[in-house]
N, C-alpha and C positions, 0 to 999 in steps of 0.2 A: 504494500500500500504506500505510496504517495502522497503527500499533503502538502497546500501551499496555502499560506494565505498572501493575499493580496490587498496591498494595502492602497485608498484611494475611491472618490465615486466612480461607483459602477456607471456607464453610456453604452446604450443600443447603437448597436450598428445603424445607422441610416441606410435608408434606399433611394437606389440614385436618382438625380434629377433630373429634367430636358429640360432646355432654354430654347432660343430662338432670338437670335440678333439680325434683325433684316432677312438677308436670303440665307444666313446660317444658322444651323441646327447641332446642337452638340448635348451632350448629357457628361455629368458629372455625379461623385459620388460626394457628400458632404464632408468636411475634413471633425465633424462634431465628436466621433469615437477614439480618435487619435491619442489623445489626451492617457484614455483610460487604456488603451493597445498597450503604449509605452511601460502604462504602470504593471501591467500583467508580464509584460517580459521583462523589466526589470525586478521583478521577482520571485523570477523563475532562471536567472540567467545562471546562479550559483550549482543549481539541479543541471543545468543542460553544457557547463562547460567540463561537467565530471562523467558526464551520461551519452548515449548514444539516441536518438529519439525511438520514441517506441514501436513497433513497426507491429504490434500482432493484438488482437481483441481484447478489448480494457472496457470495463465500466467507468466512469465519469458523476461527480455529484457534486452538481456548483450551490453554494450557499450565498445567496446575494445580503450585502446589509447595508438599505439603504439610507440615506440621512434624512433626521425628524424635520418635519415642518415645525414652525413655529406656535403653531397652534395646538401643539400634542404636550406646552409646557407651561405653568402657572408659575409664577412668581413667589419665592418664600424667600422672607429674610435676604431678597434683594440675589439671589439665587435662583436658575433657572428649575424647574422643580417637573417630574414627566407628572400630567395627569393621571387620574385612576383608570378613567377610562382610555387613554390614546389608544390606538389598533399596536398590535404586533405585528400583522402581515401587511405587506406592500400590495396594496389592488388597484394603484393607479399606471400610469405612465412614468417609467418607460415598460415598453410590454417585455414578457418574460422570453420570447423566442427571441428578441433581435439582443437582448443579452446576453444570451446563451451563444447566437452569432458572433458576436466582435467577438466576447471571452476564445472563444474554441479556435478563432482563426488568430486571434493572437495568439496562441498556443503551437499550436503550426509554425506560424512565423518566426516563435523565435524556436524551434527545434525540440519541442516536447514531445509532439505525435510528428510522425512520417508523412501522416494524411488523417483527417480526422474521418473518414470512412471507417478506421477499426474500432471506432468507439459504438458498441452492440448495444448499450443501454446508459441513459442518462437522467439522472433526478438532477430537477435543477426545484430552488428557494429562492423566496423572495419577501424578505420581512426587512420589519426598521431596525435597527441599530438602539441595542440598550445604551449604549454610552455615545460616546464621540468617535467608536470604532466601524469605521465605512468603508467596505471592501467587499472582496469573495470570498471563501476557503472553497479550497477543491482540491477534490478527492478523488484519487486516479485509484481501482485497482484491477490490477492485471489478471 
C-alpha cells in the first residue's frame, strides 16, 4: 500500500473551451487546475525519484478535503469557532469526476502510474476539512 497526502486546494480539471476571433476558430483548455497539478506532483516527487511507475492493476482511493466556507463558522471569544450544524461532506462545486480527473493525470504526469488504464477500481471523497488541512490523501494498493 501507498499513501500520499497532498497538500493544497483541490481544482477540477476544466473542459476545454472554443472561441472565435473573426474568421478564426480555436479551442483551449483553461490553465484553472495547474495550480493544484503542481501541488500533487510535488508530493509525490520523493515516491517517484526512488520508484519505477506502476505499470500493473492497482486500486486507487482519493480522499478530497475541501476548504470551509465562511459561513460553517460562528464567532467565540473573537475566535473562528465550526458551527454544530456545518455539513461534513462536500455537495457543491467542484464536481467529484473532474477531481478525480486532474488528480489521476497529474499522477501520470509526474511518473506514479505508466497509464492510469491499470487502475481497476476507484473510491474517491469528498468532505470539508476539520481544520485548516486542505488537500487529498490517496491511496494506491496494488
Amino acid at each position: 500500500m501507498i499513501e500520499f497526502w497532498i497538500k493544497g486546494e483541490p481544482k477540477a480539471q476544466p473542459r476545454p473551451k472554443a472561441y472565435r476571433r473573426g474568421s478564426k476558430i480555436g479551442i483551449y483548455t483553461p490553465k484553472t487546475a495547474d495550480a493544484w497539478k503542481k501541488c500533487v506532483k510535488q508530493g509525490v516527487e520523493f515516491w517517484v525519484s526512488e520508484q519505477e511507475p506502476i505499470d500493473h492493476p492497482c486500486q486507487v482511493v482519493l480522499e478530497f478535503f475541501m476548504p470551509r466556507i465562511q459561513s460553517h463558522f460562528r464567532t467565540q471569544n473573537k475566535l473562528p469557532v465550526l458551527k454544530d450544524d456545518a455539513p461534513m461532506v462536500h455537495s457543491s462545486k467542484p464536481d467529484i469526476d473532474n477531481l478525480e480527473k486532474s488528480t489521476i493525470d497529474a499522477l501520470v504526469d509526474a511518473g506514479v502510474f505508466k497509464d492510469d488504464n491499470i487502475i481497476w477500481h476507484l473510491d474517491t471523497y469528498k468532505r470539508y476539512s476539520r481544520h485548516d488541512l486542505v488537500g487529498c490523501r490517496i491511496t494506491i494498493t496494488q
